[in-house]
N, C-alpha and C positions, 0 to 999 in steps of 0.2 A: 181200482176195485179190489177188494178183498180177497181171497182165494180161499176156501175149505174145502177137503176131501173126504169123502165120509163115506164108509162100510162098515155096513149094520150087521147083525144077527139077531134070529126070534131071540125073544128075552121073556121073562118077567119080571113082575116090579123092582126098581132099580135098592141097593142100600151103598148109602154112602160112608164110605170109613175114610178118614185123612188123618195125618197128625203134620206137627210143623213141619215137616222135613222133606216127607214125601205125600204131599195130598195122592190119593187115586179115590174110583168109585167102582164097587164092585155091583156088578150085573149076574142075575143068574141066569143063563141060559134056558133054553128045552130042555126039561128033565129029561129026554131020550136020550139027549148027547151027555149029560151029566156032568157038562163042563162050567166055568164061572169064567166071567168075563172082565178085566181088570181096566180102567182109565187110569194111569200115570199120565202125571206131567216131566215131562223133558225141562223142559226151558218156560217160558211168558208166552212162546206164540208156536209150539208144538207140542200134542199130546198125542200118544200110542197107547195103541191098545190089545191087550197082549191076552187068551185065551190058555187057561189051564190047560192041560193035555194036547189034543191033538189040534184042536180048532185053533187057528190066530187069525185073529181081524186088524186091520191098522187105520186107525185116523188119524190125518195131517190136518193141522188147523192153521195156515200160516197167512197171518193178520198184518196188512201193510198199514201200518198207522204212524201215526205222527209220531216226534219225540216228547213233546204235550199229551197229546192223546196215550200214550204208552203208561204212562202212572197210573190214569185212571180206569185204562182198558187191562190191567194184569190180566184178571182173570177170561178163560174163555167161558162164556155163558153158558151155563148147565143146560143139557138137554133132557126135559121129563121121557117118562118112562112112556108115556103116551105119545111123543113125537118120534121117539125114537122106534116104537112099535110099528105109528105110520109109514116108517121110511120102509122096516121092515117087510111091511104088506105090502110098500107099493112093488119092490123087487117082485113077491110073490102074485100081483097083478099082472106085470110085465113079465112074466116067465107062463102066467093062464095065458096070455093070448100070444104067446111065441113069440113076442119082441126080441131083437137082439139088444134095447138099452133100455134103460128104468127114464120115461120120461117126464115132464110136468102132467102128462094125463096120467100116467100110473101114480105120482103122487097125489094126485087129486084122488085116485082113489083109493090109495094107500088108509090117506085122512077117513073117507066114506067108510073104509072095510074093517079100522082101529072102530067106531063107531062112538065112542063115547066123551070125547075131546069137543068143547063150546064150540068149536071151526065145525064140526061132525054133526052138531046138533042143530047150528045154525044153516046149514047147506038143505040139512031134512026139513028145516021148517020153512026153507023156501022153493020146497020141492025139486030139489037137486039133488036123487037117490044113486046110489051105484049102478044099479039096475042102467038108470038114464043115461050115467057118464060113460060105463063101461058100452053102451050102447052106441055114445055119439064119437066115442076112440075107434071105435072099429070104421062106421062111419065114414070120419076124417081121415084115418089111416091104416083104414082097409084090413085084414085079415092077411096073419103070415101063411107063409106054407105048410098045408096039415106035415111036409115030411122034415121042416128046420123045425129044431128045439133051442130054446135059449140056453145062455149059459146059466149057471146055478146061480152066479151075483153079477144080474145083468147091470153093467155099468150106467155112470147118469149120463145124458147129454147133455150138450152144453148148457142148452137152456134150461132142464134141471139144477144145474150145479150154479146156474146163475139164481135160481129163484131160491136155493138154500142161502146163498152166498148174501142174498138181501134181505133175508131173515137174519141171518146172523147179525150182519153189519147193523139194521132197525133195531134190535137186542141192546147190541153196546151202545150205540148212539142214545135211548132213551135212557139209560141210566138206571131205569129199572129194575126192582130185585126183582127173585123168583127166577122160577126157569124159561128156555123158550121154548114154546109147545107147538102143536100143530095149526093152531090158529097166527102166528108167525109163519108158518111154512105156508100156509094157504094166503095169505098176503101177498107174500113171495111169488106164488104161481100167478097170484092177478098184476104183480107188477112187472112178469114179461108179457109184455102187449101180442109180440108174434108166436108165441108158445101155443104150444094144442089144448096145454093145462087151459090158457082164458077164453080161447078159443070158444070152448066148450062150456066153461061158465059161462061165460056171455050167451051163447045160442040156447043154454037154460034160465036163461033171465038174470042171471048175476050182473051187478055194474057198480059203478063206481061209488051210487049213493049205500049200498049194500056193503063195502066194502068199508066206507069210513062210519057205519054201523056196527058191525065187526068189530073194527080197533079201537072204536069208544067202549063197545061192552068189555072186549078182553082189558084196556086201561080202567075199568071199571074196576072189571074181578082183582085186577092184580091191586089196585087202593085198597081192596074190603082185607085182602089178603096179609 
């Protein structure tokens, strides 16, 4: 199984600058912090990422693949500006309700709270609103202590960092151009079965015929694309 570490920051829309030698992708930040956010590549299976002034964020991308698989897997798969916004909120989810870790229910509603991602669009049109998720997390996993506060970047659980981990990997394996967005990352939560993330979809009506609906329309967009 693959391994990716991922710490985000708010952003706005991503612009990409590379030349031969050193590809990177620069992110703006929050105008408040006034900082710019930089992806360098290290190596084929590590990228950092490094924050003007004060702020630094780091992600590890470290991809077990074949020596076949490694040709055609160089690159690690662009993350749009919309996925990486959801990962963003889901933190900001999981720190509203005092969790100590960002789990597959904060990404679910990371995706709901981004709102405008096909995964976002497709949850509302089957009546699986934030409102509802953030409703059935508490629910499932109770309410923290009015007097514990999260930390600022609450980290993933495991079963978070597995449900990126199969977005990523579904990414390369399809061969696909384009980026991988949050309707990837919501796959991902439906294919950890014991997670809170399906948990939750399921007890909203999401299933499995719902889900290979999904990745026929996102294989849709990305043909038209």
């Amino acid at each position: 199984m693959a391994t990716h570490t991922f710490s985000f920051l708010q952003i706005s829309p991503l612009v990409v600058q590379s030349n031969r030698h050193k590809p990177c992708i620069s992110l703006r930040l929050n105008p408040l912090l006034g900082n710019q956010l930089l992806i360098g590549r290290l190596s084929s299976t590590h990228l950092v990422l490094k924050c003007h002034r004060s702020t630094t964020a780091t992600v590890l991308a470290n991809l077990q693949t074949s020596k076949e698989e490694k040709a055609s897997q160089e690159k690690i798969p662009k993350w749009s500006a919309k996925a990486i916004k959801s990962l963003a909120m889901a933190e900001l989810e999981a720190r509203k309700l005092k969790y100590p870790n960002t789990g597959t229910d904060a990404l679910l509603m990371g995706i709901l709270s981004e709102g405008t991602s096909l995964a976002a669009k497709f949850l509302r049109t089957n009546r699986i609103t934030l409102f509802k998720v953030r409703e059935e997390t508490i629910n499932l996993l109770g309410k923290s202590d009015m007097y514990y506060f999260s930390p600022n970047r609450p980290p993933l659980t495991e079963q978070a960092q597995s449900a990126i981990n199969w977005a990523v990997d579904e990414k390369l394996k399809s061969g696909a151009s384009g980026e991988l967005t949050p309707d990837h990352i919501l796959l991902g939560i439906w294919a950890e079965k014991e997670s809170a993330g399906h948990k939750i979809m399921e007890s909203l009506g999401f299933d499995d015929e719902k889900a290979k609906e999904l990745a026929k329309t996102m294989n849709e967009d990305i043909a038209r694309s």
